[in-house]
C-alpha positions in Angstrom: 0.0 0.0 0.0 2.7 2.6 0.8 5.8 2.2 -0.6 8.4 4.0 0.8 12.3 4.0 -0.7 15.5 5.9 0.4 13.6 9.0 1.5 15.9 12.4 2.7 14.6 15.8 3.8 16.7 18.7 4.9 14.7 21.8 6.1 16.8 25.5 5.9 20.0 23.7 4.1 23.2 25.5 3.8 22.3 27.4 7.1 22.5 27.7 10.6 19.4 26.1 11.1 19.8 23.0 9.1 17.5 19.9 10.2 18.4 16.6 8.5 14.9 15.6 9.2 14.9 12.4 6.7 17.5 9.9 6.3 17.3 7.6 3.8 14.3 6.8 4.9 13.0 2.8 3.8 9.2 1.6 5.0 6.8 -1.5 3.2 3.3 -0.8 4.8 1.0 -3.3 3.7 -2.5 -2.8 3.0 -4.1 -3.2 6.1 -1.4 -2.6 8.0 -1.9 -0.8 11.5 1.9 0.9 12.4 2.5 3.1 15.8 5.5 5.1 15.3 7.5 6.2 18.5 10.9 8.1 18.8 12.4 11.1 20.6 11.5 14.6 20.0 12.9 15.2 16.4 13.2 12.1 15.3 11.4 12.5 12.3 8.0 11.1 13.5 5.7 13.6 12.2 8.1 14.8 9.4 8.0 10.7 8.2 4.1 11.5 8.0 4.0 15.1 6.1 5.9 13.7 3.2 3.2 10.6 3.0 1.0 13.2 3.3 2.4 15.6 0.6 3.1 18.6 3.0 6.9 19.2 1.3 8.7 17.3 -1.8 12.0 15.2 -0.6 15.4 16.0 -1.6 15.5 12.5 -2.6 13.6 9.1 -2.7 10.2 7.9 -3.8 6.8 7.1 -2.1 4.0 5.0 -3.7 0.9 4.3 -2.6 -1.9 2.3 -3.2 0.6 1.7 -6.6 0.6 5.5 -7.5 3.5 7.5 -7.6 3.0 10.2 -5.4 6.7 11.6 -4.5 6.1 14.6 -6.6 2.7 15.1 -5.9 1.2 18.3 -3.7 -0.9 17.3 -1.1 -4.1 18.3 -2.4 -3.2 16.0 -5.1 -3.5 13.2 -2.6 -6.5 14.1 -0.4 -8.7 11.7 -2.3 -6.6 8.6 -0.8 -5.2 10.5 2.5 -7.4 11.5 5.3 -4.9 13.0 8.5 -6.4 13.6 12.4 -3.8 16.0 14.2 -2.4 16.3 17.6 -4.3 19.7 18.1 -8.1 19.1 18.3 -8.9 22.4 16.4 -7.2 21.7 13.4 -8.6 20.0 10.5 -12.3 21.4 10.7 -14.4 24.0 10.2 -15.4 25.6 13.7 -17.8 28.5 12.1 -19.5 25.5 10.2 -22.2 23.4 12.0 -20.7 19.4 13.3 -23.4 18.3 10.1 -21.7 20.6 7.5 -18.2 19.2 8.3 -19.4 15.8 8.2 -20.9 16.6 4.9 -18.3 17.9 3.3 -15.9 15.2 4.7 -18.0 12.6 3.3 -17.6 14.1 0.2 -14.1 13.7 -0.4 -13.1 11.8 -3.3 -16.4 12.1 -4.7 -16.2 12.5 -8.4 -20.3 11.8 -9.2 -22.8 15.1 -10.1 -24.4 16.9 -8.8 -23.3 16.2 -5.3 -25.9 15.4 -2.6 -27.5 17.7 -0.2 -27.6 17.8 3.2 -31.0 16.6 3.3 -33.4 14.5 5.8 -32.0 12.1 4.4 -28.3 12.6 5.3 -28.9 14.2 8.6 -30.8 11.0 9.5 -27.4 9.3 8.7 -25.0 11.7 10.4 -27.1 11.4 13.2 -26.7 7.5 13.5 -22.6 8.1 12.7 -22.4 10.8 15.2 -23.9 8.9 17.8 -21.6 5.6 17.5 -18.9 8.5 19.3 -20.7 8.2 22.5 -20.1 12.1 23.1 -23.6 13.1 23.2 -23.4 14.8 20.1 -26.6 13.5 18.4 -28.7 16.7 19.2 -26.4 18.6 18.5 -26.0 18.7 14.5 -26.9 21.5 14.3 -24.2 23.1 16.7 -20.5 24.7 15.4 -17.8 22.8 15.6 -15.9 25.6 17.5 -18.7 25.2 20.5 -17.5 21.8 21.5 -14.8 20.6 23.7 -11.4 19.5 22.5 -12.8 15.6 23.2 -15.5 16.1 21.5 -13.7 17.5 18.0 -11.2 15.3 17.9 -13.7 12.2 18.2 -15.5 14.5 15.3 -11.8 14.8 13.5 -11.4 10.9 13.7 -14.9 10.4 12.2 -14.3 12.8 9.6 -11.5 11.1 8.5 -12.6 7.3 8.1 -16.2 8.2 7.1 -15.2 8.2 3.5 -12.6 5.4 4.2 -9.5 6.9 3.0 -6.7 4.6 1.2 -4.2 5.8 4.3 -5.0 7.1 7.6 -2.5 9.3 9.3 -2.4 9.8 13.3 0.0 12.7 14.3 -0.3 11.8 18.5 -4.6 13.0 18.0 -4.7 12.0 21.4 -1.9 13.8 23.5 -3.7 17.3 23.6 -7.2 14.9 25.8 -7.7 14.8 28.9 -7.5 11.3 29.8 -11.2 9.6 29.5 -11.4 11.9 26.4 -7.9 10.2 24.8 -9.3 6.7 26.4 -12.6 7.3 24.0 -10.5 8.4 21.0 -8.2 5.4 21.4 -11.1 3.3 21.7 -13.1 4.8 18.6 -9.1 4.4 16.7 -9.3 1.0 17.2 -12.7 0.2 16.1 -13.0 2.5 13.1 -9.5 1.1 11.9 -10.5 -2.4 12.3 -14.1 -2.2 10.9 -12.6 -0.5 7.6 -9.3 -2.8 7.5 -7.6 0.8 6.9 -3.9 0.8 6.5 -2.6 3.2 9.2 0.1 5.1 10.5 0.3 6.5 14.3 2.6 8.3 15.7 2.6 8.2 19.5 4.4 9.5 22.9 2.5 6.6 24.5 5.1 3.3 25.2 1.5 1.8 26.2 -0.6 2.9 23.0 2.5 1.6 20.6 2.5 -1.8 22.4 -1.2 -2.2 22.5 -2.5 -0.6 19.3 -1.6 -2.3 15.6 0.5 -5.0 13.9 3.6 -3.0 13.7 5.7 -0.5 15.9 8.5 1.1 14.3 10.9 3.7 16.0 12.8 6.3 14.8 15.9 8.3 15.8 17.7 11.2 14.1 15.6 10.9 10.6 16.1 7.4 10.5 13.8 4.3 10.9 15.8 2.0 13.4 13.7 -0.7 14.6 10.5 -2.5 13.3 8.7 -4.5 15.7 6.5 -7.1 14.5 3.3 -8.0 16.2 4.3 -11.1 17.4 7.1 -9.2 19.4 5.1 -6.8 20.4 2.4 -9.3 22.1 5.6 -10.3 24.1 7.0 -7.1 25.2 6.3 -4.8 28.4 7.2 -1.1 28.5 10.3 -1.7 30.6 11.1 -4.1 28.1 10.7 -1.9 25.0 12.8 0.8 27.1 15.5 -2.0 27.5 15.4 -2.8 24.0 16.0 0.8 23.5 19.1 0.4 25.7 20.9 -2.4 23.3 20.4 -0.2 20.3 22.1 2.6 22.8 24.8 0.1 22.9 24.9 0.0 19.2 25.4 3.2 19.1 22.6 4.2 17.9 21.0 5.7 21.0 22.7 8.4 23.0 22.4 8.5 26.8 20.5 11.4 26.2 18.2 10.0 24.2 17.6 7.5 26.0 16.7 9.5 29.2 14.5 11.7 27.4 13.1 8.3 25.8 12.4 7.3 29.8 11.0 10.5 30.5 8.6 10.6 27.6 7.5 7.2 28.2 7.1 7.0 31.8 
């Protein structure tokens, strides 16, 4: 499904404030396939997620998906097969526009038929039965703006949004570290069941040692632009946090973790 080969990004070259934010970058995500994504603070997490998403061109390298070529490809040019939910709750809707109209227009993307459908009865009858599935006590309230609702309450909006049309790829960026923590326990719930029940072929990135272990078939971690572990889910069925964190220590010893690292890694993951 996405097919990612020898990917490099550098952000300001030539200056002081050079980031080598790729690094030969290599990742096979199958269809299907669920992947939580953990790493340091600029490790490339998010960056590794912006180029599937078409947010910059690389330097160098290629991404397919869904057997498309896409590497040169704006991101607008990949919405139809993309959806994204982002760490901050108020991004990626409309908050003037009512929780119906943002539903509508998010079912609508991809759509290539005319005219388009209305927001009728019909569809609000529909929305309705979708909204209430969330369990937020959002099915009276249709008719409300988004920007009147709590963070919880968008981002389970933001999740639905983005599988309600099921997208080719869904893209995570940590959607639940901004909750409170029965809102991110709902979210992570709703993740789970949406990603299932659609079979989508996802990638999450996470500060949660306990959400990479639990959620998906796949845990890949990253460290200075690089990919430099893949977990498979057999491993991960057999691994604890502490464990994970002492795995991280034998790639220290590799030299590929720093100290440093590695205490931020402990405080991150705690």
């Amino acid at each position: 499904m996405i097919k990612i080969h020898n990917l490099h990004k550098k952000f300001n070259p030539g200056t002081v404030n050079e980031v080598y934010a790729l690094q030969g970058v290599d990742l096979d995500v199958r269809d299907g396939d669920f992947v939580t994504i953990i790493g340091t603070n600029g490790s490339g997490k998010s960056t590794l997620l912006n180029a599937v998403a078409g947010a910059f061109l690389p330097d160098e390298g290629s991404i397919v998906i869904d057997n498309r070529e896409v590497t040169r490809k704006p991101d607008y040019a990949r919405a139809a097969r993309i959806a994204r939910v982002f760490q901050n709750p108020f991004a990626g809707t409309a908050p003037a526009m009512s929780v119906a109209e943002n539903l509508h227009i998010a079912s609508l993307r991809g759509c290539k038929s005319y005219p388009k459908k209305g927001l009728n009865a019909t569809r609000m009858q529909f929305y309705r039965e979708k909204v209430a599935v969330l369990e937020m006590q959002l099915e009276d309230r249709l008719g409300d703006t988004i920007g009147t609702l709590s963070g919880g309450q968008r981002q389970a909006l933001s999740l639905l949004m983005a599988v309600i049309n099921p997208p080719k790829v869904l893209l995570l960026d940590e959607h639940t570290a901004a909750l409170d923590p029965k809102s991110a326990a709902q979210v992570i719930k709703l993740t789970k069941m949406f990603i299932e029940q659609g079979k989508l072929t996802t990638l999450m990135v996470t500060h949660s040692m306990q959400q990479a272990l639990e959620l998906g078939n796949r845990t890949i971690m990253m460290n200075k632009g690089q990919i430099i572990d893949d977990i498979s889910l057999t491993e991960k069925k057999q691994l604890t946090v502490d464990e994970l964190l002492n795995k991280f220590m034998q790639i220290r010893k590799q030299e590929q973790l720093t100290p440093e690292l590695l205490a931020e890694l402990k405080q991150m993951y705690a």
